[in-house]
N, C-alpha and C positions, 0 to 999 in steps of 0.2 A: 516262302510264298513265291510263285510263278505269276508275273504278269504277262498279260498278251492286250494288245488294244488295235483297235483301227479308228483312224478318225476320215471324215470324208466331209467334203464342202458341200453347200446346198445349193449357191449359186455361182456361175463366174462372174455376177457383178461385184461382186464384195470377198473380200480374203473369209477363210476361215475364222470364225469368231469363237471357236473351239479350242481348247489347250490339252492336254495330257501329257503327265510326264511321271517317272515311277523311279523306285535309288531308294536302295538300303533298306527295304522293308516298308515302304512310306507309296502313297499314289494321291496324284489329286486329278482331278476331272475340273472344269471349269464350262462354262456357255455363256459368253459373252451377250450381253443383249442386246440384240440387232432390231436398231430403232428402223424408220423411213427412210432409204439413202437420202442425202440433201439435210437429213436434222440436223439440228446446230447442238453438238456436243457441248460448245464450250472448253473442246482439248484438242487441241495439235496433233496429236497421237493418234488416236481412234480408238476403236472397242475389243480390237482382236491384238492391241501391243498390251491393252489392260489386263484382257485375258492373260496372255503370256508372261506378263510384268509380275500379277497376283498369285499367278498358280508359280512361278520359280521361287518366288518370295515367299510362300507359303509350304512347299515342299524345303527347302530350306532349313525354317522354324521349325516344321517338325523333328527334321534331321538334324538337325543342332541344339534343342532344346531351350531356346531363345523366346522368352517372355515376352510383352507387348511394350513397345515404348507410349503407349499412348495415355490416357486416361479411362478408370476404368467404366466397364459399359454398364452404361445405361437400364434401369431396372425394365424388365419389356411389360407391358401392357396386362392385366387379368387376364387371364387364360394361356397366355403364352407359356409354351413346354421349358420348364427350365428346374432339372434336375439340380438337385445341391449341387453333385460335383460332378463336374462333365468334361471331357476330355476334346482337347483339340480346338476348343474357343476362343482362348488366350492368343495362339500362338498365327488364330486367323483374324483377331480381332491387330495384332500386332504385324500384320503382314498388310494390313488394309492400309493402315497408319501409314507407312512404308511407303506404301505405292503413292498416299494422296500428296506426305513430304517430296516425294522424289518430281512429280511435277505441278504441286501447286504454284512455282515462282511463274510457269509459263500458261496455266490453262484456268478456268473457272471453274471451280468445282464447288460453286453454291448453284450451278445450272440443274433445272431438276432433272435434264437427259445426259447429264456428265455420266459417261461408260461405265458400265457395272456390268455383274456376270454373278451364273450361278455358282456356288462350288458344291463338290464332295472331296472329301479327303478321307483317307485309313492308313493306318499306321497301323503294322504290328508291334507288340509292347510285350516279350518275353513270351506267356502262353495265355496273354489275352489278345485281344482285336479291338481297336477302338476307331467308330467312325464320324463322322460329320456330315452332315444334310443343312445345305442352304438354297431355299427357294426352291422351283420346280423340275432341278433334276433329281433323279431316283437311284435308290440303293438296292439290290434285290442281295437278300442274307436265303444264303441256301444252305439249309445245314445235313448233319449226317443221319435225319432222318428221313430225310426230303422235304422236307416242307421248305417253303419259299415265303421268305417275308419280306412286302414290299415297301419301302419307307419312301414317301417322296416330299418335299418340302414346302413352306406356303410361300409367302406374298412378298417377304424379305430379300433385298439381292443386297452384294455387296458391291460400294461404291466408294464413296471417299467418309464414310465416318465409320471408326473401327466398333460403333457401338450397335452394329447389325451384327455382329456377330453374335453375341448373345439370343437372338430369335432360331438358330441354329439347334436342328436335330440332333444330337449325339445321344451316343450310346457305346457299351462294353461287351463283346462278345469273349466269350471261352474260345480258343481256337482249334480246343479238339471239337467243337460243336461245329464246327463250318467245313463244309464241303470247299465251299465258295464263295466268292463278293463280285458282284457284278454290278457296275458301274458307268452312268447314262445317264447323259443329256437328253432333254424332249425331242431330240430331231430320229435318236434310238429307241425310244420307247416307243413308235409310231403303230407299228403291228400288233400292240395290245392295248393300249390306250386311246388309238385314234380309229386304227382303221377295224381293229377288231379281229384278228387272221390266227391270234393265242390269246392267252392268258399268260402269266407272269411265270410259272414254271415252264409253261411253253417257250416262253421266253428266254428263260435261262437255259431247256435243253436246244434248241437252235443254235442257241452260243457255244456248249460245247460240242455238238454234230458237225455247225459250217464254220465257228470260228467268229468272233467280232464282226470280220471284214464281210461273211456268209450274211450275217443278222442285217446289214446294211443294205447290201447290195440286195438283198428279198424287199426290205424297205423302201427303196429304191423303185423296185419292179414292180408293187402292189401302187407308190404315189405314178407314176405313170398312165397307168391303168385309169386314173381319175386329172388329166391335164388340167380342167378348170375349179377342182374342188368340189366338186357339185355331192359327191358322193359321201367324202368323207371331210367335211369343211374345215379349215386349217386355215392361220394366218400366212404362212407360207408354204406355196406347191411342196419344195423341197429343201430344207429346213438342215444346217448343218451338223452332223450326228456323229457322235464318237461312245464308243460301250469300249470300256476296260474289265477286264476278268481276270479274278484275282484268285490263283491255287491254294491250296494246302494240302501238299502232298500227303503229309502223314494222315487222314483225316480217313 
């Protein structure tokens, strides 16, 4: 597998609330969630160390094969997707754990704005592909017939209790079935879910044309265009955005 990623800030008031990080076959994507500056986290830390804290700690786990130290989670609610056996839950559900031991002695994390972030993760596993979807960033699974499937997540983010992770999208892909894994935050998905400019194979061919950094910087050029939102309404002008693309040569 080939990764390539760009990540870009949304504003200079606030750092990057975006993670990415890729090693040994494994990638995860993260988006921090970016309250009102001034909210009272309840952590010392912020939203963009959580981010970075979660996504190392969870790239990790995958690459080490490391179970959860936690208790386990939580049955989710009627309706909720939850496959017998699903790949990459445990080891994010053990990675949440992690983060909330490492600064519970200093911070509140019964506050209900204590830092959280979305994730995705994929690991390759011999000659399959297994992914993870939590909360509202997106997976685009582009396979070798073209088709584009876009998976993106609900309402769930992870925070300090490892038992969100079970609300988690997963799934197994064959790897001779994938072109590619293309992987984004809401601040990347803008030009087909917000402003309208592709659709999702669009989408994915931009990324291989201009590149991650291309996909952004068009993102970029189109939120401009609209200064006050009026056009295409948004909680934020410009929204921190990161797209990772993930190869398979042999494919």
């Amino acid at each position: 597998m080939r990764v390539s990623w760009a990540t870009d800030q949304g504003s200079p008031e606030r750092l990057n609330e975006d993670f990415v990080a890729a090693a040994g076959g494994a990638v995860v994507v993260l988006d921090g969630c970016g309250l009102p500056l001034g909210t009272d986290l309840g952590c010392v830390h912020g939203t963009a160390w959580y981010s970075r804290s979660l996504g190392t700690r969870l790239l990790a786990r995958i690459l080490d094969g490391l179970g959860p130290q936690a208790a386990p989670p939580v049955a989710p609610p009627e309706g909720a997707h939850r496959p017998a056996r699903r790949p990459l839950v445990a080891r994010l559900a053990g990675a949440v754990a992690d983060v909330a031991a490492s600064h519970r002695a200093t911070c509140d994390l019964a506050v209900p704005t204590t830092p959280a972030a979305t994730v995705l993760a994929l690991r390759v596993r011999g000659d399959l592909v297994d992914y993870l979807v939590l909360a509202d960033s997106t997976i685009l699974l582009e396979r070798t017939t073209g088709e584009v499937e876009e998976i993106t997540g609900g309402p769930h983010f992870a925070a300090a209790d490892p038992s969100v992770a079970d609300f988690a999208i997963t799934g197994t892909v064959p790897v001779g079935e994938l072109r590619r894994v293309l992987m984004l935050t809401d601040g990347a998905t803008r030009l087909a879910d917000t402003i309208g400019a592709t659709d999702w194979p669009g989408l994915a061919r931009l990324a291989v044309e201009h590149g991650p950094a291309g996909v952004i910087e068009r993102t970029r050029e189109a939120e401009r265009t609209d200064p006050q939102g009026l056009r295409w309404p948004r909680r934020k002008i410009h929204d921190d955005a990161t797209l990772a693309v993930c190869e398979f040569p042999g494919a």
